[in-house]
Backbone bond lengths (Angstrom), bond angles and torsions (degrees), N, CA, C in turn:
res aa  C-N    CA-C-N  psi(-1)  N-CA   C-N-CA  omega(-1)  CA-C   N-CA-C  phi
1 X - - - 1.442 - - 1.508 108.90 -
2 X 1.131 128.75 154.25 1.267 150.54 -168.95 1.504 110.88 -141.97
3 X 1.861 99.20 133.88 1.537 116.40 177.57 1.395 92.07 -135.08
4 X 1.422 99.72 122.09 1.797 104.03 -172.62 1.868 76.70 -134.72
5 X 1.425 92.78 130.94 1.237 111.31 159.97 1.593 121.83 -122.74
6 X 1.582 100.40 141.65 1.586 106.19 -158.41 1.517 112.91 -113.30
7 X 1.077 133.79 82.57 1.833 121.53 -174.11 1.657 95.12 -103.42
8 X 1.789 101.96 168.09 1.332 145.55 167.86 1.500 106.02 -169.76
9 X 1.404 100.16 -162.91 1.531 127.69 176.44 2.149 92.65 -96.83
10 X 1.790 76.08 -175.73 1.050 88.70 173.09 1.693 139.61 -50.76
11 X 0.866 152.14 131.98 1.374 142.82 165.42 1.245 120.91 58.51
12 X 1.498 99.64 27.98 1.928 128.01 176.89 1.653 114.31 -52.57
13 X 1.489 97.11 -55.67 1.306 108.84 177.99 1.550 103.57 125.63
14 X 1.093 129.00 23.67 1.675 152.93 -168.72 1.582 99.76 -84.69
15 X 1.147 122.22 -37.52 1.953 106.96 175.64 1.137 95.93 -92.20
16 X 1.785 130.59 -38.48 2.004 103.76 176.59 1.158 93.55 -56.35
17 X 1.572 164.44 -89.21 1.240 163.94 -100.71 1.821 106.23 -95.95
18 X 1.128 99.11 -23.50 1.808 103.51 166.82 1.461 115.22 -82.71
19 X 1.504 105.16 -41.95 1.609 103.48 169.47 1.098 107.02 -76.71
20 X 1.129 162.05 10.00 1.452 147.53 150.43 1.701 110.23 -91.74
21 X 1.588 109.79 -22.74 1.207 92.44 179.19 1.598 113.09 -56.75
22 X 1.907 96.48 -55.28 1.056 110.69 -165.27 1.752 113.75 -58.24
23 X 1.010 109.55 -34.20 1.709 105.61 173.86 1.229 126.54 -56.26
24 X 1.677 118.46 -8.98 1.725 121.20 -157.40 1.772 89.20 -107.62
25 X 1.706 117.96 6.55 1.424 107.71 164.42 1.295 108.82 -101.07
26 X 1.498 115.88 152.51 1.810 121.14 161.35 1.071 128.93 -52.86
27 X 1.285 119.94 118.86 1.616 128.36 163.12 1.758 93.83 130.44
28 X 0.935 112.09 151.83 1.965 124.71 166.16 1.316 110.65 -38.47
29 X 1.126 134.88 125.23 1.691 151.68 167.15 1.519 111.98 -53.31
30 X 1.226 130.95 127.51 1.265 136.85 169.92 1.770 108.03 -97.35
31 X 1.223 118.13 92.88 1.333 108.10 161.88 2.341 121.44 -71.88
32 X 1.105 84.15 112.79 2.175 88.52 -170.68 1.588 67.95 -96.38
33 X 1.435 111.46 138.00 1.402 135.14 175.06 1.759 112.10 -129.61
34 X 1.071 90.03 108.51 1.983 100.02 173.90 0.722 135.66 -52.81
35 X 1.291 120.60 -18.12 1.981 140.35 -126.62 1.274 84.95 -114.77
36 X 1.226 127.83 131.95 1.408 136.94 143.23 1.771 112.69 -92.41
37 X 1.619 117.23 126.72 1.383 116.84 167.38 1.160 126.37 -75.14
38 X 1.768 118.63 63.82 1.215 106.77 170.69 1.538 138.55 -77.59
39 X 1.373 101.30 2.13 1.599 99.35 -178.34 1.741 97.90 -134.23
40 X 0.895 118.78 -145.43 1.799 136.11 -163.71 1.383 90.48 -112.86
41 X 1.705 129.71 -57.13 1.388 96.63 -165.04 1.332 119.90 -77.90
42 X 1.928 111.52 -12.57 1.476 112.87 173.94 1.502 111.26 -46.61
43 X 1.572 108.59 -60.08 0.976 132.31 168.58 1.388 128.75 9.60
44 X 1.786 83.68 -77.82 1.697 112.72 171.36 1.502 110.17 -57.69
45 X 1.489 115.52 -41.63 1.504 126.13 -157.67 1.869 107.49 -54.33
46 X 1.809 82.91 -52.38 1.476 95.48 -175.33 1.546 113.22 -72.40
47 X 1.340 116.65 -13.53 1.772 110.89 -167.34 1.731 92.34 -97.04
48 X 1.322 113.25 -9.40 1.638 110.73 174.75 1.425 107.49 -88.80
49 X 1.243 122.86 -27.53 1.451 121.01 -174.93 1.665 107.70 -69.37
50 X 1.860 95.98 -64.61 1.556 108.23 165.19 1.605 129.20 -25.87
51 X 1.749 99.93 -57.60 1.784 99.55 163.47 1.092 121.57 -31.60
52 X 1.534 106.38 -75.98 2.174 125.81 -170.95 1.098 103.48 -37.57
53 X 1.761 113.13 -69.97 1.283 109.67 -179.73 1.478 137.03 -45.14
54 X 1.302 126.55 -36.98 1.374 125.75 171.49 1.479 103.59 97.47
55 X 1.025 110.68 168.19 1.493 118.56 -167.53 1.787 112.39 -86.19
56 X 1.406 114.09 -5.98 1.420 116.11 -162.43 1.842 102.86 -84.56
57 X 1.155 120.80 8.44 1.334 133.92 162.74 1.694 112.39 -69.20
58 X 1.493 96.06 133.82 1.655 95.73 150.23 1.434 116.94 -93.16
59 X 1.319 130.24 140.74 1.444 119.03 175.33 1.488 108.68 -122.82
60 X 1.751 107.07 161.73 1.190 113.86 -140.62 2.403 69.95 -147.37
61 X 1.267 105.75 122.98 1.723 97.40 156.27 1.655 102.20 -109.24
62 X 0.981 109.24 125.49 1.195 122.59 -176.07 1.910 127.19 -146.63
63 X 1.500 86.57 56.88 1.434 90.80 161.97 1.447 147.59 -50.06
64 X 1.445 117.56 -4.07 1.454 122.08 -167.23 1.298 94.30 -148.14
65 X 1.247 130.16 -64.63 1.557 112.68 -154.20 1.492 95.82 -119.31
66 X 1.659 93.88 108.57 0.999 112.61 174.60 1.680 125.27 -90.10
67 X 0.878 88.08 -18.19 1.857 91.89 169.12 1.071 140.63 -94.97
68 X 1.419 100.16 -21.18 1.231 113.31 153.51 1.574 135.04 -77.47
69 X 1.327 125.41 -21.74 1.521 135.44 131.98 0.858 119.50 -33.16
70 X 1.908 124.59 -66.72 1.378 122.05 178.98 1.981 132.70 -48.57
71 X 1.906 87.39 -25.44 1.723 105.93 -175.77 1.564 88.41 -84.57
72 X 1.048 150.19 -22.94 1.640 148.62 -164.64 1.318 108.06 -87.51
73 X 1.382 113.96 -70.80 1.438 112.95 162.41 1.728 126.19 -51.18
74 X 0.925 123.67 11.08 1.832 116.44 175.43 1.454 108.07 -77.87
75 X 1.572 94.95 151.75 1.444 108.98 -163.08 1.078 131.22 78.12
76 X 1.342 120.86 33.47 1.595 112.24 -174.74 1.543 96.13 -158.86
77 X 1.169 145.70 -175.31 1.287 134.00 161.78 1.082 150.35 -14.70
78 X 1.344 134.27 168.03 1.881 125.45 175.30 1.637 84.86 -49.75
79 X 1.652 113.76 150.54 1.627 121.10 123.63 1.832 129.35 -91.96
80 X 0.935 113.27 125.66 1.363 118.87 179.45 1.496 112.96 -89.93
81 X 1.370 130.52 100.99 1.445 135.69 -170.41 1.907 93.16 -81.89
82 X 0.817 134.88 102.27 1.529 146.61 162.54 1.657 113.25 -91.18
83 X 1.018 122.46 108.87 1.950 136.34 -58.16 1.488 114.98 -95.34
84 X 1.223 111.31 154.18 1.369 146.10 149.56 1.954 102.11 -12.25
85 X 1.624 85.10 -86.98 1.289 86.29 -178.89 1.535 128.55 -33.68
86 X 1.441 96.89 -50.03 2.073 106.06 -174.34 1.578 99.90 -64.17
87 X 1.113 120.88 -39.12 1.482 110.44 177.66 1.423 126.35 -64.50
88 X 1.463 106.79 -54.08 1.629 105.33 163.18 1.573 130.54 -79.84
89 X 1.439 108.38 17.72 1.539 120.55 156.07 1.870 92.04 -88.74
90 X 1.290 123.95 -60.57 1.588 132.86 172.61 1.674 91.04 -11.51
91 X 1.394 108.11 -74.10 1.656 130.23 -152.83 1.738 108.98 -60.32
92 X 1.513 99.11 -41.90 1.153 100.90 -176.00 1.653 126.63 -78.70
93 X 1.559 96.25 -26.32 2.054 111.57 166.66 1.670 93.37 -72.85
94 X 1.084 132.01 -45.51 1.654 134.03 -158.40 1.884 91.36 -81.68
95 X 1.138 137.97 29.40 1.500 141.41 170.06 1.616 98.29 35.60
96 X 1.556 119.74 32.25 1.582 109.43 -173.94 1.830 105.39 -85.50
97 X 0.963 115.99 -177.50 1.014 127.44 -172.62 1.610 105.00 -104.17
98 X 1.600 118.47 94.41 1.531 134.86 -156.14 1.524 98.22 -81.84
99 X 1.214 115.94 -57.63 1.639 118.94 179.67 1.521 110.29 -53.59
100 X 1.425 119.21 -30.04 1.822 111.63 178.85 1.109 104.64 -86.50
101 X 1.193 134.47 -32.96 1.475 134.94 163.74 1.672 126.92 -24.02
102 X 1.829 81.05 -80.11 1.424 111.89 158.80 0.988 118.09 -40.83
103 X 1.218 140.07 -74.71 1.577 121.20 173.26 1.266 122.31 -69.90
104 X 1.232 135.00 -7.57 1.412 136.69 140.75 1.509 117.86 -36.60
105 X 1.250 98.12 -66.61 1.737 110.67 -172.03 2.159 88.19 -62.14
106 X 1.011 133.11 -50.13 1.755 141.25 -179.69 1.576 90.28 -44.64
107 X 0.937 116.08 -58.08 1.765 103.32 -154.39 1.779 98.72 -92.34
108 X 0.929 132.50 -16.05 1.814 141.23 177.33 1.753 92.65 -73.57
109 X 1.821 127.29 -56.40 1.283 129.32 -152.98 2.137 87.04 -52.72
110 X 1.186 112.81 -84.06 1.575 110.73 -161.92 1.095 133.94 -51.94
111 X 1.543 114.39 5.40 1.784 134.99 -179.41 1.696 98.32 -115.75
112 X 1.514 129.11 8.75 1.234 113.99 164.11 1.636 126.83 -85.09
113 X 0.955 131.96 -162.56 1.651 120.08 -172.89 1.635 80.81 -136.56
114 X 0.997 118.19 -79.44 1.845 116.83 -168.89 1.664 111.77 -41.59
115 X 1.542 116.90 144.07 1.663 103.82 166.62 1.634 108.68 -58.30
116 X 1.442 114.99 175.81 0.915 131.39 157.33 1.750 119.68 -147.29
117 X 1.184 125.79 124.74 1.459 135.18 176.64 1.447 105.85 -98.20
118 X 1.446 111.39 114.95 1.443 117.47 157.22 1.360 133.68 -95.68
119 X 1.158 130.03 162.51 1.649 118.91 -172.24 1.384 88.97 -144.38
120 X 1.465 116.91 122.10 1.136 131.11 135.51 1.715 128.93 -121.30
121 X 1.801 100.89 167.65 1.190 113.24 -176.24 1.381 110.61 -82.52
122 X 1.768 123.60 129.16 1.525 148.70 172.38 2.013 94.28 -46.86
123 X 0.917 164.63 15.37 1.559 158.06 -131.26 1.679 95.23 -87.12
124 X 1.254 132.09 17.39 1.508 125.06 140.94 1.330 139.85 -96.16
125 X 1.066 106.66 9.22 1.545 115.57 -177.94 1.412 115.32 -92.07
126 X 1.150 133.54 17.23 1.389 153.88 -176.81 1.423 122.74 -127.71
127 X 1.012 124.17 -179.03 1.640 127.46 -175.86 0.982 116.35 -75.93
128 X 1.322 154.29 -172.12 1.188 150.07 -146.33 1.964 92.01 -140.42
129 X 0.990 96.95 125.70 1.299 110.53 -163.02 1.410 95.08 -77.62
130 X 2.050 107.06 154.72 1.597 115.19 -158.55 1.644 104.41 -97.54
131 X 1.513 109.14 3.37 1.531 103.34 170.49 1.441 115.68 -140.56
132 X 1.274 105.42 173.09 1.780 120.81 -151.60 1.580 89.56 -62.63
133 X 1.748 119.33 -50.97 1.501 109.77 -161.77 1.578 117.39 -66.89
134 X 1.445 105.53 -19.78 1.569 98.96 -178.99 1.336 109.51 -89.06
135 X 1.654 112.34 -18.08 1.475 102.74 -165.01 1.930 95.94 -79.08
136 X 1.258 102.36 -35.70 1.638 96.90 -176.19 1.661 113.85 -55.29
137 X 1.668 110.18 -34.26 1.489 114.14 174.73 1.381 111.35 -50.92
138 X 1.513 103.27 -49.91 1.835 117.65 -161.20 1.707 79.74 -64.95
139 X 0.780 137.41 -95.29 1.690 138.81 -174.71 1.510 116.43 -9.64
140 X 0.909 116.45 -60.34 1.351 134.06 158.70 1.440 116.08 -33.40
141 X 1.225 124.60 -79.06 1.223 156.12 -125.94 2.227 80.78 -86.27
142 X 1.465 96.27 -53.44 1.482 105.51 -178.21 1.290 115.12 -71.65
143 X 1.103 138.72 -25.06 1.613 154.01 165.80 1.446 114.23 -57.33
144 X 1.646 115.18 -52.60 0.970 141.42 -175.91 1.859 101.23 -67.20
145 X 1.403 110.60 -67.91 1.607 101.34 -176.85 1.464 114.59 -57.99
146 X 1.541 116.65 -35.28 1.567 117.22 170.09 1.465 114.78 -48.20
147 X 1.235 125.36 -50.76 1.585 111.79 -178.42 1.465 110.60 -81.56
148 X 1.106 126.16 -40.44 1.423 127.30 168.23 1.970 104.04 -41.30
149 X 1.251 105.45 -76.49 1.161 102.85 -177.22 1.674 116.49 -42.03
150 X 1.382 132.09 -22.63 1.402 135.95 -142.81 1.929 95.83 -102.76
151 X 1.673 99.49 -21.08 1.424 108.77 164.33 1.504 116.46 -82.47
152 X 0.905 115.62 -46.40 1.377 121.92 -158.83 1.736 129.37 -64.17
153 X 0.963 138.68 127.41 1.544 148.54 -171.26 1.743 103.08 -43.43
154 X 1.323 92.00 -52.05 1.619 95.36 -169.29 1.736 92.21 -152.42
155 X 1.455 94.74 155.34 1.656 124.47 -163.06 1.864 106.71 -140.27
156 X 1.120 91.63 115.62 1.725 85.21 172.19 1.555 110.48 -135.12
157 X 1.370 102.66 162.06 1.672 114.46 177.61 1.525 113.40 -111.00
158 X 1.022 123.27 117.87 1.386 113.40 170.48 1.663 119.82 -112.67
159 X 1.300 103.01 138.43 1.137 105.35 -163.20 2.003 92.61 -138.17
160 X 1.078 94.48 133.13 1.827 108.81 -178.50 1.447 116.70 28.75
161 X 1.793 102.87 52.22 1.111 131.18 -171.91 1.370 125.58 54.68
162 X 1.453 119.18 29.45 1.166 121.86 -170.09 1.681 93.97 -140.66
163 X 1.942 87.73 119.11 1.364 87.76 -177.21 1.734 121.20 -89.58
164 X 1.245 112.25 151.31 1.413 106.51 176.42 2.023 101.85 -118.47
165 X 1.318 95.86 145.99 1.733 98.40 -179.39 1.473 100.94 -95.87
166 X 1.459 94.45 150.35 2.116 101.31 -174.99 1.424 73.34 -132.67
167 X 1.403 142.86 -0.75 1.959 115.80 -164.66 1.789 86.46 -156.25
């Protein structure tokens, strides 16, 4: 089994490069999608992703419980978690408890049998944001890829669609 985790910034090119990871394993691809469409441009976000990808996906919306998706889907193809970040922003509006999660989802990743490709957002490479709610995200957000990453087989950065390996 394989846990390849995939970060950049924004609009890096980190979910084309996750969906290809995840496609080069056997069996049908599970895209688990974080994203809730609450507005028009989500909207768009998700019906642009949906296009690229093609229809040969199973999909899974799964804003909150992420581990429990991941235990549902075993045995069958890569799952592609499309992202990290949107879910534990999910966790953090939903007053859940993000750090038990997080290491929930840490100790579930190396006892699965199917790969799984995650994608999260790089959100330290920038300034340090001028209020309490973003700075707790940015904190978060970096805490969160550190243990994720500290499980995982392989770790990559992509940057202007060109991935580079750190794991």
């Amino acid at each position: 089994m394989a846990i390849i985790l995939i970060t950049g910034g924004a609009r890096s090119g980190k979910s084309t490069r996750a969906e290809a990871r995840a496609r080069s394993f056997a069996g049908q691809p599970v895209y688990v999608a974080t994203a809730e469409a609450l507005d028009g441009e989500m909207q768009e976000r998700i019906a642009r992703h949906r296009a690229r990808r093609g229809a040969d996906w199973i999909e899974r919306e799964v804003p909150l419980d992420l581990v429990p998706a991941l235990l549902s889907t075993e045995g069958g193809g890569a799952r592609l978690v499309d992202c990290l970040t949107l879910w534990l922003s999910n966790l953090m509006h939903a007053a859940r408890d993000w750090e038990r999660e997080v290491r929930e989802l840490a100790d579930t990743l190396p006892r699965l049998n199917s790969p799984v490709v995650l994608v999260t957002n790089e959100v330290g490479l920038g300034i340090v944001p001028d209020n309490a709610l973003a700075r707790s995200f940015l904190d978060a957000a970096g805490i969160m890829n550190q243990i994720i990453a500290g499980v995982a087989d392989e770790v990559e950065f992509v940057v202007a669609g060109l991935p580079l390996k750190l794991k």
